[in-house]
C-alpha positions in Angstrom: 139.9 48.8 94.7 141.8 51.7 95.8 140.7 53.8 93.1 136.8 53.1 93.6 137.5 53.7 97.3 139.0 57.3 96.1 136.0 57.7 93.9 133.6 56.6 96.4 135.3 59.2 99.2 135.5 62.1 96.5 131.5 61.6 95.6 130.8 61.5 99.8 132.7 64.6 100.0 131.2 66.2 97.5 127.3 65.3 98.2 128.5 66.6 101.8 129.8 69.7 100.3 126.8 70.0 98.1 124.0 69.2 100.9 123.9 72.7 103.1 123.9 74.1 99.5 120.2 72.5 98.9 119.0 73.4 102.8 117.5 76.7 101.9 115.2 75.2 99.6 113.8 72.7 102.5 113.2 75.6 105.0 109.8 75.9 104.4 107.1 73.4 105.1 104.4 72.3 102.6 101.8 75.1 101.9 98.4 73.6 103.1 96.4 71.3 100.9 93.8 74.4 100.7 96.2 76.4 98.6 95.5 75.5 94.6 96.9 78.3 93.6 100.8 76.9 94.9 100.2 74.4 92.1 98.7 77.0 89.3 101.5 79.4 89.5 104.2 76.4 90.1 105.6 77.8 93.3 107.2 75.0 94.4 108.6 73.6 91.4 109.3 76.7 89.0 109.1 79.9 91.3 111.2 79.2 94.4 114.4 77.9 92.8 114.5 81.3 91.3 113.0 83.8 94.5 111.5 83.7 97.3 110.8 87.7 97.6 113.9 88.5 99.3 115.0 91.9 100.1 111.4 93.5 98.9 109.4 95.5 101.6 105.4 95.0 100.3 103.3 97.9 102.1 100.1 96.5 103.3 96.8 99.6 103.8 95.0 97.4 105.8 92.9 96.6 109.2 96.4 96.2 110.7 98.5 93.2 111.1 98.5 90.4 113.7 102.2 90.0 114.2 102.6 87.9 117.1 101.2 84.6 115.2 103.7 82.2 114.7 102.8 82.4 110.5 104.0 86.3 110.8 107.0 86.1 113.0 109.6 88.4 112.2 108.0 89.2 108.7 106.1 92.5 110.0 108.1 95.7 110.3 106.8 98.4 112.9 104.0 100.4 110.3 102.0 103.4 111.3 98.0 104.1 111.9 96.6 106.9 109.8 93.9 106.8 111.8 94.1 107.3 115.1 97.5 108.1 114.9 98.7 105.8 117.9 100.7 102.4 117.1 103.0 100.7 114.6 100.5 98.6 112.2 101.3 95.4 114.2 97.9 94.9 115.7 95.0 94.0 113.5 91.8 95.9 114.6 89.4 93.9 112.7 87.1 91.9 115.2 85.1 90.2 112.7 87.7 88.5 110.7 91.2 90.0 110.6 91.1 91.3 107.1 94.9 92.9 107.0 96.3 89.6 108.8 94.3 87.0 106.6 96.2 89.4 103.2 99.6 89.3 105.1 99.4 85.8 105.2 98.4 84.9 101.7 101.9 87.5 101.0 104.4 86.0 103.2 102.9 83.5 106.4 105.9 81.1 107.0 104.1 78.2 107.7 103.5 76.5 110.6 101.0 77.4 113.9 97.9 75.6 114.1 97.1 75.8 110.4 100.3 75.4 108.9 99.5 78.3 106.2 102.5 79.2 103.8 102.6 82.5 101.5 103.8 82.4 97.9 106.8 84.6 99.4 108.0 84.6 102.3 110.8 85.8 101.8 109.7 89.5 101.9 108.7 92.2 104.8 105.6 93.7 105.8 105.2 96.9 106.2 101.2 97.1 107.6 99.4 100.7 107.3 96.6 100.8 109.5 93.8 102.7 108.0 91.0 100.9 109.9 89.2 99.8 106.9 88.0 103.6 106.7 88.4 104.6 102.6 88.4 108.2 102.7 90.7 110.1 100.1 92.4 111.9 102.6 93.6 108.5 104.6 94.0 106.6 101.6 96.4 109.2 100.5 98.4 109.2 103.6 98.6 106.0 103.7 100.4 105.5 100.1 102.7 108.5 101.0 103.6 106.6 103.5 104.4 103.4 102.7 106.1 105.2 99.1 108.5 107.3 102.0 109.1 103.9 103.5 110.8 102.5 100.7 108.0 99.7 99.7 108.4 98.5 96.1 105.2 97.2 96.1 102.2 98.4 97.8 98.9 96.2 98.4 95.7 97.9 99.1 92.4 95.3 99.2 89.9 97.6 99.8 87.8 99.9 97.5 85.2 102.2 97.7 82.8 103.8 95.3 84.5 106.8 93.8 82.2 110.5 93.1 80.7 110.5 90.0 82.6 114.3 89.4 86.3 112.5 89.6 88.1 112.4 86.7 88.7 108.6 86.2 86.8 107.6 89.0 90.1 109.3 91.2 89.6 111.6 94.2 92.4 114.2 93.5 94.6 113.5 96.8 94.5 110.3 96.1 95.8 110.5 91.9 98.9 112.8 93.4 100.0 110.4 95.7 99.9 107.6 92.9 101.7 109.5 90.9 104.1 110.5 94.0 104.4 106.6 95.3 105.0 105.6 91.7 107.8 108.2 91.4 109.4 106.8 93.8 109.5 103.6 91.9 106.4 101.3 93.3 104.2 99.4 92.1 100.3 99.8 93.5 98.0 97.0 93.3 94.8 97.3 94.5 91.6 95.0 94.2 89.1 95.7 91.5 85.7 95.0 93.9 83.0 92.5 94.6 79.9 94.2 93.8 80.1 93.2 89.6 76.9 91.0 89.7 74.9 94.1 91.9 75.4 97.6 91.1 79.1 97.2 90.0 80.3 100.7 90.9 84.0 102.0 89.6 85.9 101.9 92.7 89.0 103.6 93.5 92.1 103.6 93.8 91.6 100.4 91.5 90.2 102.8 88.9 92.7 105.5 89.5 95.5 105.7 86.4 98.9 104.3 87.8 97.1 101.6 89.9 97.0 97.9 89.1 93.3 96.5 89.4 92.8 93.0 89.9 89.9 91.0 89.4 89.2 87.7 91.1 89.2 83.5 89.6 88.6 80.4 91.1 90.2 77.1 90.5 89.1 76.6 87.0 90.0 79.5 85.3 86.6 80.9 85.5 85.9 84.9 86.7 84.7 84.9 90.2 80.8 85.9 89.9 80.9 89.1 92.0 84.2 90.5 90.6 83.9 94.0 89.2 83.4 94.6 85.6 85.4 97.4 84.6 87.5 98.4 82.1 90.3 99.6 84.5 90.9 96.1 85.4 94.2 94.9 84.4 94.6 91.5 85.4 93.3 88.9 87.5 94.6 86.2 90.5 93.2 83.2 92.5 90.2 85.3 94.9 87.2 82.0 94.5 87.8 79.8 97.3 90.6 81.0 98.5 91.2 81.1 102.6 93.5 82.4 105.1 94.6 82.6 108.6 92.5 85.5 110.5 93.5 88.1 113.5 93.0 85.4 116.0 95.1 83.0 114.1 92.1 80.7 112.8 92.1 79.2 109.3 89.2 80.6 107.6 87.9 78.4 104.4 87.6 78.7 101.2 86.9 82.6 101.1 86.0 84.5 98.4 86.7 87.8 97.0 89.1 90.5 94.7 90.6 91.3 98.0 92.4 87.8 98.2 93.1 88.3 94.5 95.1 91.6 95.0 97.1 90.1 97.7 98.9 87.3 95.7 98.8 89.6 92.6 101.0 91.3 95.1 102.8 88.6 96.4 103.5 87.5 92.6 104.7 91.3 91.8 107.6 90.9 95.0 108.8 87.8 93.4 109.5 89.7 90.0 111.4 92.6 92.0 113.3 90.4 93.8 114.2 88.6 90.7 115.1 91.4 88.5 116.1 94.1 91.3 117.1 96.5 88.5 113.9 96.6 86.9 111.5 99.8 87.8 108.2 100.0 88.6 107.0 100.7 85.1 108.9 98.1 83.5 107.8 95.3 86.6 104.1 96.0 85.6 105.1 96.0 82.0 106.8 92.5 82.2 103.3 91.3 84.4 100.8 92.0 81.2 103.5 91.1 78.6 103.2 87.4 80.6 99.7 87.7 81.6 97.6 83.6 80.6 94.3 85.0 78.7 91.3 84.1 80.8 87.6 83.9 79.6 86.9 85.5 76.0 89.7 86.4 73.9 91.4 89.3 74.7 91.2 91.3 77.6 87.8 91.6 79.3 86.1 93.5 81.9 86.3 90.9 84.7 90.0 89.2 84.5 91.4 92.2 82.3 94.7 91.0 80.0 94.5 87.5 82.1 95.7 86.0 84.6 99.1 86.6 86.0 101.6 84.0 85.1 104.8 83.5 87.5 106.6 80.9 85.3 106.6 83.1 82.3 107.2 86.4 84.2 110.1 85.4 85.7 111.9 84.1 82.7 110.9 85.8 79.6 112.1 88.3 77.6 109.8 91.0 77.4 110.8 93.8 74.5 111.1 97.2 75.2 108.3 98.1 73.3 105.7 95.6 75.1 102.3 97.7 75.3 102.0 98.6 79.5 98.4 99.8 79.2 98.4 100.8 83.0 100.9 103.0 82.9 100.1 104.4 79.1 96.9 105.8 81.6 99.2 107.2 83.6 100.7 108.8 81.1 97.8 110.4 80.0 96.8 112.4 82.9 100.8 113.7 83.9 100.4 115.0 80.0 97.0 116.8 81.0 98.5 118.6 83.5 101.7 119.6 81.8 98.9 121.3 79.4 97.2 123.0 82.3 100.3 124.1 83.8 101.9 125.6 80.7 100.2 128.8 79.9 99.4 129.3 76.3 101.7 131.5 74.5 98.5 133.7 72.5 96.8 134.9 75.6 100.9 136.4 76.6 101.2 137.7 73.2 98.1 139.5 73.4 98.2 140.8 77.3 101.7 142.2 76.1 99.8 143.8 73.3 97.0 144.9 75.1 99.7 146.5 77.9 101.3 147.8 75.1 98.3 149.8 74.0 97.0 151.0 77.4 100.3 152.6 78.1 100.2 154.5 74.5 96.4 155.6 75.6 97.7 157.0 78.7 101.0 158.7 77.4 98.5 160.1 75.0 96.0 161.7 77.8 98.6 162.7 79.6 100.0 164.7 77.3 96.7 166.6 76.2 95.9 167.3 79.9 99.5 168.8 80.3 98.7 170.8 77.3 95.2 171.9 78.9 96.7 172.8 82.2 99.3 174.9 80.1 96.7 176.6 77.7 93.5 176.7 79.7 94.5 179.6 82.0 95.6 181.7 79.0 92.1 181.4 77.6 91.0 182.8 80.5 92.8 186.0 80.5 90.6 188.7 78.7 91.7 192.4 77.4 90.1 194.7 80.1 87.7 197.4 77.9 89.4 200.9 77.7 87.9 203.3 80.8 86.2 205.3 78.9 84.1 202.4 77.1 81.3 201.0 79.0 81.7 196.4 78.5 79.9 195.4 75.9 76.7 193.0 76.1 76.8 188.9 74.7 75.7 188.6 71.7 73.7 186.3 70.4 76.1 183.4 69.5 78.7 184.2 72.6 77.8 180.9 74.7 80.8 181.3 76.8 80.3 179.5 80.5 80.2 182.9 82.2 77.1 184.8 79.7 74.0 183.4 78.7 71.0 181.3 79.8 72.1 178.1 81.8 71.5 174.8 79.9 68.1 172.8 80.6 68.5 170.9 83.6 66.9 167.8 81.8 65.8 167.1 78.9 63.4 169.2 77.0 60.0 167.2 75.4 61.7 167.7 72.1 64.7 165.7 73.1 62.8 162.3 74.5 64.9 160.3 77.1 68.1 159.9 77.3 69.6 157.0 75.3 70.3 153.8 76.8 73.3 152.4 78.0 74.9 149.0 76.3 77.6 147.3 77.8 
């Protein structure tokens, strides 16, 4: 008896020791019944137990962000407004819906409030960029310096706009450097792909520019969302069909729809792997996303969902080789190559401006030396013998054309001659 009384004391102590071990998985509520995609990518049951986002910063070019709602608290970090260049980010300008608050939340909302609206990781900070909704290059490209300076590791932008037909992979200039700068730096972009695919489906940047992750938009079934873009720079693809959030003035808004929402979790999805492998960079992160990717639609990768859909059980625990193609990044790659060409002058033209200097300063040793000589002989053949006194000069003869004797030359040419020859450059 006094042994199972020891046994039964040594299993209460240890389920008592074991208990505030299990608390952190508890501290979130349920995510609301509106949010399939908890249940496609296995949040709860395969995700969590391995990350929750901590310690990862996701940079958020937006409308702003609403951070006073109880979903947000103490998840938004004071941002910056490339716009009007007054306030941190925290306020979401949007009066129609609340675009950046309604992408914040499907990131990181903590449950709770009035619609009790959980993000797939909450465990990581928001850094909001206000840019307005305005998608000129020159904002857009402040606003990735930016968050890249602040030290995001992953940076959401859902919003596009149709890119000039004259940039080179549908990529404003300012807005390829800082790409390449914020990827540098060791982040990963994702932006969404557009919603115009079944209407004039325009290539749409940044989502188009090399370096950038484009995603396109599902719904519950597996099946591309209608309007998202069809492009070949899409890379993968995310829950965006009926998929809501909470808005700027804390409202649940249904069932929305949209590559916008599809970026965001892509996003969300993309913390979770840099939390869980902190000593992964940027490249090998998107690398390890399309090595995992679930194919979607026809086989292979497609215009609308790109490589598939992105796959949180498998990303998180496979092993991805080395040598896993990284298609995103192999674009990249491409255009920092270009511009090593550019920027390496060619070693023929040297070689012949050298041999071209070479000869010019031969051509004028040469005519400076006959006009040395000239100067020197010149005023010799000048000096003539004066006639003896008693000798009167003698007259020209006929073939003595020297400057000083004789008739002065026509003064233009003679019917004989014709015109004077004409001049080819």
């Amino acid at each position: 008896m006094r042994q199972l009384i020891r046994v039964a004391t040594a299993a209460m102590v240890g389920l008592i020791l074991v208990a505030p071990m299990a608390a952190p998985a508890a501290a979130f509520p349920a995510p609301n019944q509106e949010e399939w995609w908890f249940d496609t990518f296995g949040i709860e049951s395969d995700v969590w137990p391995l990350t929750r986002g901590d310690g990862v910063t996701v940079a958020l070019i937006d409308t702003g962000v609403n951070a006073s709602l109880p979903e947000l608290a103490e998840v938004v970090l004071p941002g910056t407004d490339v716009v009007g260049g007054v306030g941190d980010g925290r306020t979401d300008t949007d009066t129609h819906l609340g675009h950046g608050t309604a992408m914040a939340a499907l990131i990181a909302a903590q449950g709770g409030g009035s619609a009790g609206w959980l993000g797939i990781a909450p465990g990581v900070k928001i850094l909001p960029i206000r840019n307005g909704g305005h998608m000129t290059s020159e904002i857009e490209a402040t606003a990735i310096r930016y968050a890249a300076d602040h030290g995001a590791k992953v940076i959401n932008i859902s919003q596009g706009d149709a890119a000039g037909l004259s940039d080179p992979n549908h990529c404003p200039a300012e807005v390829q450097d800082a790409v390449i700068d914020a990827v540098q730096r060791d982040a990963v972009i994702l932006a969404s792909a557009g919603n115009s695919g079944d209407q004039h489906n325009d290539p749409e940047y940044p989502a188009a520019c090399p370096g950038v992750v484009a995603v396109g938009a599902y719904d519950h079934l597996g099946n591309a969302w209608q309007s998202t873009q069809r492009q070949d720079y899409v890379a993968i693809s995310a829950p965006g069909a009926g998929v809501g959030s909470i808005g700027g003035d804390g409202w649940l808004y249904h069932y929305g729809a949209g590559t916008s929402q599809a970026a965001a979790l892509a996003s969300g999805a993309v913390a979770l792997m840099r939390s869980r492998f902190p000593n992964e960079s940027a490249r090998r992160i998107v690398q390890r996303v399309i090595a995992t990717v679930t194919d979607l639609g026809p086989p292979g990768k497609d215009d609308q969902t790109g490589y598939g859909s992105i796959s949180l059980r498998k990303a998180l625990t496979a092993t991805v080789p080395a040598d896993a193609p990284n298609p995103v990044f192999d674009r990249l790659d491409q255009v920092l190559a270009a511009r090593r060409v550019q920027s390496t002058p060619s070693a023929t033209p040297v070689a012949s401006a050298e041999k071209t200097s070479s000869k010019v300063l031969r051509d004028l040793l040469i005519v400076g030396a006959i006009f040395i000589v000239v100067c020197a002989v010149y005023p010799l053949a000048r000096i003539r013998p004066r006639p003896p006194a008693d000798r009167p000069p003698t007259s020209p003869g006929p073939d003595d054309r020297s400057p000083q004797h004789g008739p002065p030359p026509p003064s233009g040419p003679t019917r004989d001659q014709g015109p004077p020859p004409e001049r080819r450059w």
